[in-house]
C-alpha positions as CSV (number, residue, x, y, z in Angstrom):
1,X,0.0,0.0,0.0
2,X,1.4,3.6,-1.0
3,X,0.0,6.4,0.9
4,X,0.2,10.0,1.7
5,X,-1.8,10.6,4.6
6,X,-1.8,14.6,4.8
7,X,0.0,16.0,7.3
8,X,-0.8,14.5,10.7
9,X,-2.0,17.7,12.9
10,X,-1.2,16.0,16.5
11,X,1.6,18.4,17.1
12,X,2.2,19.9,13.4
13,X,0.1,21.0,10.5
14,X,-2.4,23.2,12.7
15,X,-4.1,24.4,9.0
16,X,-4.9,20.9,8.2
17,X,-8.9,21.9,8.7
18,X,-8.6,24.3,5.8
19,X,-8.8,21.1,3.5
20,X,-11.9,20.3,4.5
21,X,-15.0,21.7,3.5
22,X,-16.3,21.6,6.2
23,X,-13.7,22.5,8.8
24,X,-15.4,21.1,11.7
25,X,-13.3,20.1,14.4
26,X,-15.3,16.5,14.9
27,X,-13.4,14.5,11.6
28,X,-10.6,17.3,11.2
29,X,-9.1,16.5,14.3
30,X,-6.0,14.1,14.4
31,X,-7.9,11.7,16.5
32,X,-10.5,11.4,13.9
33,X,-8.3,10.5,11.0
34,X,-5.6,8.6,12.9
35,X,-8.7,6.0,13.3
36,X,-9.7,6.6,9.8
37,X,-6.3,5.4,8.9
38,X,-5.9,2.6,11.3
39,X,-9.7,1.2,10.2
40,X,-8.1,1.6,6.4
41,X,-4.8,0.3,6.5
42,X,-5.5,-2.7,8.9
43,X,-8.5,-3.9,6.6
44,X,-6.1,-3.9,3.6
45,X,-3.8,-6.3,5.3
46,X,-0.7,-5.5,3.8
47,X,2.5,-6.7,4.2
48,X,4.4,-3.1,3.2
49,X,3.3,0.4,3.9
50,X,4.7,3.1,2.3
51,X,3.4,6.9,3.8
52,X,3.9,9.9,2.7
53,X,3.8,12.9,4.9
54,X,4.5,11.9,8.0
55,X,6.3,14.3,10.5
56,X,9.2,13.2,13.3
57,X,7.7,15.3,15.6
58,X,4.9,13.1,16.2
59,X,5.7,9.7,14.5
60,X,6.1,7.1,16.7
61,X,2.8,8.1,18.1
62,X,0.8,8.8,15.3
63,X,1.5,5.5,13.8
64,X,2.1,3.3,16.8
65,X,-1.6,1.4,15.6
66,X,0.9,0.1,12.9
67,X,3.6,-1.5,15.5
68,X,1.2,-2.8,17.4
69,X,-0.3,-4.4,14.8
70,X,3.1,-6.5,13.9
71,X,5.0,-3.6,11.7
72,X,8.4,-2.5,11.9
73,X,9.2,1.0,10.3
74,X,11.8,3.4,9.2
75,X,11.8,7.2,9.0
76,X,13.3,9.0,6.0
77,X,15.8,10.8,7.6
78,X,15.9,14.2,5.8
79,X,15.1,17.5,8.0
80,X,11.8,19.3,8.4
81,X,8.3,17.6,8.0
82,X,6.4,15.8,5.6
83,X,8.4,12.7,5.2
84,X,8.4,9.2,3.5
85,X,8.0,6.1,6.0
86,X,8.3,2.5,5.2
87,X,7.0,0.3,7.2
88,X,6.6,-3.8,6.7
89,X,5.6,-7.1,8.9
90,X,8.1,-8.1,10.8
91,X,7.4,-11.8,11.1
92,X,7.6,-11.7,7.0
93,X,10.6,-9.6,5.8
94,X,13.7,-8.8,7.4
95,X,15.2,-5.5,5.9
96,X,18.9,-5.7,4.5
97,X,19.7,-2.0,3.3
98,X,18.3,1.6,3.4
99,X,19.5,4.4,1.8
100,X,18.4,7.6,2.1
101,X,17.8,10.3,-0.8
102,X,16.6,12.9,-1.8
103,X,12.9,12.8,-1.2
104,X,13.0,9.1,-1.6
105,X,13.6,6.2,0.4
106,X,15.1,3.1,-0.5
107,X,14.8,-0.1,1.5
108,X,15.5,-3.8,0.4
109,X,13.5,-6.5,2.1
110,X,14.2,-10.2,2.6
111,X,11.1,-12.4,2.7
112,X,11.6,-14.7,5.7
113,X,8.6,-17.4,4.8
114,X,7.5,-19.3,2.2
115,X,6.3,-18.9,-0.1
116,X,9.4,-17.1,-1.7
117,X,11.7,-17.0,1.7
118,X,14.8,-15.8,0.8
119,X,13.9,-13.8,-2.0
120,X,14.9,-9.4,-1.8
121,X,12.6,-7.2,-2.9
122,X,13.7,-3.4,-2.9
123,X,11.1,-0.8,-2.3
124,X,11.5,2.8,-3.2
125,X,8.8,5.1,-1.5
126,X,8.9,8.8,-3.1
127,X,7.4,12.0,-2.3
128,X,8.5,13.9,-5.1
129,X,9.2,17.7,-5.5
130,X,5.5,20.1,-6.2
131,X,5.2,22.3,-8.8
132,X,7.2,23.4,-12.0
133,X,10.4,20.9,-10.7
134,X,10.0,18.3,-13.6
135,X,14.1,18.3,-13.9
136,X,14.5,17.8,-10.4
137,X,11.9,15.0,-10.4
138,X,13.6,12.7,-12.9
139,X,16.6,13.2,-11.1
140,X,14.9,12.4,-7.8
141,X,13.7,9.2,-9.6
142,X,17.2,8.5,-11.7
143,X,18.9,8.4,-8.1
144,X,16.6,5.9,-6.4
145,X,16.6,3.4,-8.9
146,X,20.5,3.9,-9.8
147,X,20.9,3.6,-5.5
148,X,18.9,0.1,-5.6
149,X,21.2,-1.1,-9.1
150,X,24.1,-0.5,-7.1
151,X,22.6,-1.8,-3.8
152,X,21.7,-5.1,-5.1
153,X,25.6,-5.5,-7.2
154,X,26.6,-5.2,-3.3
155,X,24.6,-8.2,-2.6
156,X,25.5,-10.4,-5.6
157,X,22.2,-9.9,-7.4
158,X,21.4,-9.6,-10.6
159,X,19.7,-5.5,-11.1
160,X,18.2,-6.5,-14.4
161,X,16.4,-9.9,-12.9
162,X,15.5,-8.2,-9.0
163,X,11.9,-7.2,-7.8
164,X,11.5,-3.6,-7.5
165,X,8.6,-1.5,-6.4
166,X,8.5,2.3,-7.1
167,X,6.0,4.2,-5.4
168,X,4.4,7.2,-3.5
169,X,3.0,10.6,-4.4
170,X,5.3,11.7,-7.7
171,X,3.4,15.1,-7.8
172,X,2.6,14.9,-11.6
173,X,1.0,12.8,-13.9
174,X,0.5,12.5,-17.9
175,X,3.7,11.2,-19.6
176,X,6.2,12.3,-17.4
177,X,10.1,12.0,-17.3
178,X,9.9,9.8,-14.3
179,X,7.2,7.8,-16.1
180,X,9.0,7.4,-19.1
181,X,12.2,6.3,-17.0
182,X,10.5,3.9,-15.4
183,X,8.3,2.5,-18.4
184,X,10.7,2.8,-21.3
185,X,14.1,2.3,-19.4
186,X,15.3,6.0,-20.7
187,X,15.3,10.0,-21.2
188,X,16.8,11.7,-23.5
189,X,17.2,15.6,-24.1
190,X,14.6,15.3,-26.4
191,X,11.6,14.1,-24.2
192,X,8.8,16.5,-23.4
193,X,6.5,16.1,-20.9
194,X,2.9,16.2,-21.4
195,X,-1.1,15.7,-20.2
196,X,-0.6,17.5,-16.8
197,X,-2.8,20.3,-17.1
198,X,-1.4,21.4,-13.7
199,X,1.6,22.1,-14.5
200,X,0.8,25.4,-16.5
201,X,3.9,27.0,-18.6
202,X,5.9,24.1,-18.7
203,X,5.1,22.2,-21.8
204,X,7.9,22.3,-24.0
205,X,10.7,22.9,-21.7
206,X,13.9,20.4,-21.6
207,X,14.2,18.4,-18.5
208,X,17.8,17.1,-19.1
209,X,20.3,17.7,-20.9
210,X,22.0,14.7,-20.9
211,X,20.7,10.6,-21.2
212,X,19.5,9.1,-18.1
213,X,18.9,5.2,-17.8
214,X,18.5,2.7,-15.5
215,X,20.0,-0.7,-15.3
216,X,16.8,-2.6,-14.0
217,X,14.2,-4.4,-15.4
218,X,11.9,-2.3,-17.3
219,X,8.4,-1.3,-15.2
220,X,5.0,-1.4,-15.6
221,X,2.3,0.5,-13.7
222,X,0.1,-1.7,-11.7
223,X,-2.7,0.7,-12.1
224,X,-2.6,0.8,-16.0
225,X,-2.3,-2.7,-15.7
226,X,-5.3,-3.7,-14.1
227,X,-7.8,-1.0,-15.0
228,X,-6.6,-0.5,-18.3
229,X,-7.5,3.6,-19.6
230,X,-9.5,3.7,-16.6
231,X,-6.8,4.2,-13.9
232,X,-9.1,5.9,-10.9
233,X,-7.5,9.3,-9.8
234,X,-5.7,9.8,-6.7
235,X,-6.9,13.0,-5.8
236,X,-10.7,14.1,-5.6
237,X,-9.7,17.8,-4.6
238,X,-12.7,20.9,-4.9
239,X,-12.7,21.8,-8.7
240,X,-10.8,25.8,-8.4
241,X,-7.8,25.4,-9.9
242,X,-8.9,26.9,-12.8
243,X,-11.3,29.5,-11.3
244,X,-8.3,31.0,-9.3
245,X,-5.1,30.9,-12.0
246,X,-5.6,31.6,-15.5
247,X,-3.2,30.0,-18.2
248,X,-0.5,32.4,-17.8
249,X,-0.2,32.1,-14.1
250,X,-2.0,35.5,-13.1
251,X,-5.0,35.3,-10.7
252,X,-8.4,35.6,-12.4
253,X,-10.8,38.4,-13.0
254,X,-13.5,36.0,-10.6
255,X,-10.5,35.6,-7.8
256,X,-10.2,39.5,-7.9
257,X,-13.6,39.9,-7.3
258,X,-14.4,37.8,-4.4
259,X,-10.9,38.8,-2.8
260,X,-12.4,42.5,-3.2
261,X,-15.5,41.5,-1.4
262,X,-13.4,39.9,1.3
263,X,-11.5,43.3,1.8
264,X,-14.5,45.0,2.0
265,X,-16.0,42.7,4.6
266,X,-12.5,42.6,7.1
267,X,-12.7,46.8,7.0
268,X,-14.0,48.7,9.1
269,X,-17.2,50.0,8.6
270,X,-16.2,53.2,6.1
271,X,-12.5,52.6,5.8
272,X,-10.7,52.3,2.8
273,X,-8.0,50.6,4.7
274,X,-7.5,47.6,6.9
275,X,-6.4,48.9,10.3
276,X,-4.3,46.6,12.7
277,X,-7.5,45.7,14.5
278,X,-9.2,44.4,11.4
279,X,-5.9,42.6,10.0
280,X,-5.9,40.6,13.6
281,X,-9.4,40.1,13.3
282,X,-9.1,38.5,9.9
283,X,-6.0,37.0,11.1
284,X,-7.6,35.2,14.0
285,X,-10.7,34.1,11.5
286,X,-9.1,32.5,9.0
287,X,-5.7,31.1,11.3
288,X,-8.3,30.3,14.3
289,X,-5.0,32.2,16.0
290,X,-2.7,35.2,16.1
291,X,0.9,34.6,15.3
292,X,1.1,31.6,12.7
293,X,1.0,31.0,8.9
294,X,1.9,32.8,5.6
295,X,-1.0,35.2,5.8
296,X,0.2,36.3,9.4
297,X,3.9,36.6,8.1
298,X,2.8,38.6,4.8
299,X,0.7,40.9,7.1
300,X,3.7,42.0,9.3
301,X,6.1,42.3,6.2
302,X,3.8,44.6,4.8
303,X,3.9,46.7,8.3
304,X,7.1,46.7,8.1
305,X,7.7,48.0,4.5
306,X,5.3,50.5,4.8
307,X,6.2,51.7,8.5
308,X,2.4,51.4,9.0
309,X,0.3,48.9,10.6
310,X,-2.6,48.6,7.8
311,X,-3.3,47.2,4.8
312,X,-4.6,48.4,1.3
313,X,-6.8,47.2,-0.8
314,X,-3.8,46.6,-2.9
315,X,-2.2,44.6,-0.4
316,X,-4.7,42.4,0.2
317,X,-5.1,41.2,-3.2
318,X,-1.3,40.8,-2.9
319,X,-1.5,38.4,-0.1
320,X,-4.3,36.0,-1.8
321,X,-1.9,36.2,-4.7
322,X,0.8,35.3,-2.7
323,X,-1.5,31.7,-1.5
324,X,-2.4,31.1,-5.1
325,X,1.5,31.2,-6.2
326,X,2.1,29.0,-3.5
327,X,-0.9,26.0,-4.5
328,X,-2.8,27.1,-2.0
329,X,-6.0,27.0,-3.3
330,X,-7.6,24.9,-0.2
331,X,-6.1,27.6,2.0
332,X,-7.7,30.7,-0.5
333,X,-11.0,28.8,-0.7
334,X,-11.4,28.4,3.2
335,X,-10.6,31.5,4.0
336,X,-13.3,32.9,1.5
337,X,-15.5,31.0,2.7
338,X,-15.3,32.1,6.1
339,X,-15.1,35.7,5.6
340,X,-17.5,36.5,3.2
341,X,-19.7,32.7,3.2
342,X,-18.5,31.6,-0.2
343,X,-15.9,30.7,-1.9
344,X,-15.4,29.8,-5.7
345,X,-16.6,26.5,-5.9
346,X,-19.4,24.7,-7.6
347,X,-19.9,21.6,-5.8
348,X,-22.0,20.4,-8.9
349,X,-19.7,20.5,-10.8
350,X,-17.9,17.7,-9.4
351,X,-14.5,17.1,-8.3
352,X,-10.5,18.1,-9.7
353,X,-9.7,14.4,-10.6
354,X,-6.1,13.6,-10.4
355,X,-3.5,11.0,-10.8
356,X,-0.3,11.7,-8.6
357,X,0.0,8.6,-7.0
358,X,1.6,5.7,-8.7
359,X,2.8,2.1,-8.0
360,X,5.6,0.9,-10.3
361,X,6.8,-2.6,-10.4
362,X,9.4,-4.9,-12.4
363,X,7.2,-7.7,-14.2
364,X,10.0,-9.9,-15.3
365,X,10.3,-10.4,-11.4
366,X,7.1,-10.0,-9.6
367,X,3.7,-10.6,-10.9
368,X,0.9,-8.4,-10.5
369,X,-2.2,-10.5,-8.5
370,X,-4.6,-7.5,-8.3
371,X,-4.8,-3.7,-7.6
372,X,-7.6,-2.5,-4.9
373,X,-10.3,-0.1,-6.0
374,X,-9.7,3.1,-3.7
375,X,-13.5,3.8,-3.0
376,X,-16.9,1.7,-2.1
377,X,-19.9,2.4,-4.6
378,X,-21.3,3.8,-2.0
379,X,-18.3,6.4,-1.5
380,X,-18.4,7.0,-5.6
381,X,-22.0,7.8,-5.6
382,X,-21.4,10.5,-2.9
383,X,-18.3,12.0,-4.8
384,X,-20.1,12.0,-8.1
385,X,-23.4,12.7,-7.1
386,X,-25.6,15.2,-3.9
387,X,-23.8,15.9,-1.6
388,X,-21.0,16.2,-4.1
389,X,-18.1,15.4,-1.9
390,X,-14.7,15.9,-2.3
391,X,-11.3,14.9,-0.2
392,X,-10.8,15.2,2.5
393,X,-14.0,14.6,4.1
394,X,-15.7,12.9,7.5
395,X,-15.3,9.2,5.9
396,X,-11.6,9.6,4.2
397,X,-8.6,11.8,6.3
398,X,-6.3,12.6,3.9
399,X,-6.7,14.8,0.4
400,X,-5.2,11.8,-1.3
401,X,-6.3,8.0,-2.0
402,X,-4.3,4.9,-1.2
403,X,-2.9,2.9,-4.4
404,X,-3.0,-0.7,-2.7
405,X,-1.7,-3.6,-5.1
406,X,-1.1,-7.4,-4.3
407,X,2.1,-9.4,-5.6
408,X,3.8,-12.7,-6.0
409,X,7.6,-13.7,-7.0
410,X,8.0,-14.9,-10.3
């Protein structure tokens, strides 16, 4: 099972609530989704778990569920939050290396019981770079796979004939040059990427200048593979994208508009400016407290520019400008919502369906048994039909869906 669970907000990610659309603290609460995810993962059975977003301030709690339940894990070590985990049953597999790169972490497994005892498998769990980084991606990918070639030489094994599984959150989707890596064994100078409309402005643009390769077996997406053209997305997110960032990156006419009528609604009754009181007073609306996230920091770096403690019109717009650059649209459409009772959605329209997260596995060496659907009809009907949900939500915790796929040695 691959899985990014969205931030954990035990001791981190206090703005985790502005996912939802409805923020209420009774299913945003860690609590909530930490038995959301236990109920999920321990029905699934699986013998490897690969998270994404996990933070080390809160870890061993957050997932102990999983150590109780017979799992042994390891933390990507890399600083900050938001990082890859592995975990995998201890009474089955016995893990021989781990290496740690850049946003991805490498681990090669030993099965201990038959069926297959004694074979390695090597797991790579990614949570690739966001945003316009398509270079940086393929070289995120290039070095995992190029660490487990090298990793399994080291243990006498054969990199063209081992079983390896790459997967996680890879942040894009279409034919991407991690994709094509993985699929077609190569990139070249020449490859373009393409069919991620979410990555606006970068079709066309070189992702490396030189040939990149692997030495592995050649992959095959388990997802492609048993649902055909029909993958299901990954991400079910509110449908604003588009109503908030027009093709060539600026903020739409509509954005202007119902930022305007936030402005209007934070000042005070007459004023054409925000004074201190009214920026706190946002402030504390939107951040449910004074002192923390962007908005608070871009507030007291405009004070300080302008040696006075309000805010323009003009500075306002800059701020939600400033969230949009920054993917924030959950964050933009929250705080609409609660300052002026709308936001830009049309929950009618359905949901932003994308693919971002991906299981990748060699074929010559492990055979695909099945892949799990992500959602209950029941669930479906509800995200394509009244009440026209979206993720995350008071049945799912996280603003992503597992990819949960079964296999066997070959």
């Amino acid at each position: 099972m691959s899985y990014n669970v969205l931030l954990p907000n035990s001791k981190d990610g206090w703005w985790i609530y502005k996912y939802y659309r409805d923020p209420s603290e009774a299913h945003t609460s860690w609590p909530a989704r930490q038995a959301l995810l236990k109920k999920q993962i321990l029905a699934a059975n699986p013998d490897m778990v690969c998270l994404q977003e996990t933070s080390d301030l809160s870890f061993d709690e957050d997932f102990d569920f999983l150590r109780q339940a017979g799992y042994e894990a390891l933390l990507h070590s890399k600083t900050g939050r938001m990082r890859p985990a592995t975990f995998w049953r201890a009474a089955s597999w016995e893990s021989v290396v781990a290496q740690h790169k850049d946003r991805t972490l490498v681990v090669g497994l030993k099965k201990l019981q038959e069926p297959g005892a004694g074979n390695m498998v090597f797991v790579v769990n990614v949570h690739l770079s966001a945003g316009p980084n398509a270079d940086r991606r393929l070289r995120q990918v290039h070095e995992a796979v190029e660490t487990v070639g090298k990793e399994a030489k080291k243990l006498n094994l054969d990199p063209s004939k081992v079983g390896v599984v790459v997967c996680g959150d890879f942040n894009s989707q279409g034919i991407s040059g991690c994709r094509e890596l993985l699929l077609k064994g190569e990139v070249g100078p020449d490859f373009r990427e393409s069919g991620d409309p979410t990555e606006k402005g970068q079709e066309g643009k070189q992702i490396t200048s030189k040939v990149k390769k692997h030495a592995l077996g050649l992959f095959q997406d388990a997802a492609d593979a048993a649902f055909g053209s029909k993958a299901p997305a990954t991400i079910l997110a509110t449908n604003i994208d588009s109503k908030m960032v027009s093709q060539d990156g600026t903020i739409t006419p509509e954005l202007e508009r119902a930022v305007d009528a936030a402005f209007d609604k934070c000042c005070s009754d007459g004023s054409s400016k925000m004074t201190n009181a009214d920026v706190e007073r946002y402030l504390r609306r939107v951040n449910r407290e004074l002192g923390r996230g962007s908005e608070y920091r871009f507030c007291e770096a405009v004070f300080e520019r302008s040696g006075e403690r309000a805010m323009t019109r003009a500075d306002f717009q800059a701020l939600f400008a400033s969230e949009v650059a920054e993917g924030k649209f959950w964050g933009v459409e929250h705080d609409l919502r609660e300052l002026t009772g709308s936001g830009m959605a049309k929950v009618e329209e359905g949901p932003c369906e994308l693919r971002f997260d991906y299981i990748y596995f060699t074929p010559g060496s492990l055979k695909l048994i099945g892949v799990q659907e992500p959602l209950t009809k029941e669930q479906k009907q509800s995200v394509w039909g009244a009440p026209w949900e979206v993720l995350p939500n008071a049945w799912h915790p996280s603003d992503h869906l597992p990819v949960t796929a079964s296999f066997e040695f070959q």
